[in-house]
C-alpha angles and dihedrals in degrees: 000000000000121000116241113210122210106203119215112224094238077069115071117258090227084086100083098063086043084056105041096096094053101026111030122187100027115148126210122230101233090051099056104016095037128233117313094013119168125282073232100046089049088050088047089043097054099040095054092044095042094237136150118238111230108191141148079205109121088207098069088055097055085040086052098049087034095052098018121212146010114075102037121208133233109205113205106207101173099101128224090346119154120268088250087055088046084043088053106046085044086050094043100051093042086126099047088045087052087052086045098053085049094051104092095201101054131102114172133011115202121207137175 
């Protein structure tokens, strides 16, 4: 099984095509929720479609320990880095963010 990534739009959207090799089929927010869409319509997204929220928005990650799972949340905490520096610690940490998915009790993982 593949992970999905949903990426919020304070990520870039360039992302998608450094991932691609190790998360295909992720999807980026502004591309299929539009620019500005709700903390609510992003969580919806992301639970019908199975994918994992990637955000350095401190919001998923109280919705995520306030409503639990699904979706999980991936909180980026490295503040403004480049998106060569966000591509690499997702990339890096392809096989904690697999643990994390498998781990039924968890709701966010925050790395940086």
């Amino acid at each position: 099984m593949s992970i999905r990534l949903l990426l919020d739009e304070n990520l870039s959207v360039r992302l998608l095509s450094a991932l691609a090799d190790v998360y295909p089929d992720s999807q980026h927010v502004e591309d299929v929720l539009g620019r500005s869409a709700s903390d609510e319509a992003i969580w919806e997204h992301a639970q019908r479609a199975g994918l994992l929220i990637v955000t350095r928005d401190e919001d998923f990650l109280r919705l995520s320990v306030w409503r639990g799972a699904p979706p999980k949340v991936v909180w980026i905490r490295n503040g403004n880095s480049s998106t060569r520096d966000v591509a690499e610690l997702l990339r890096r940490n392809q096989a904690l963010i697999e643990g994390f998915l498998a781990h039924d009790e968890a709701t966010f993982l925050a790395l940086g």
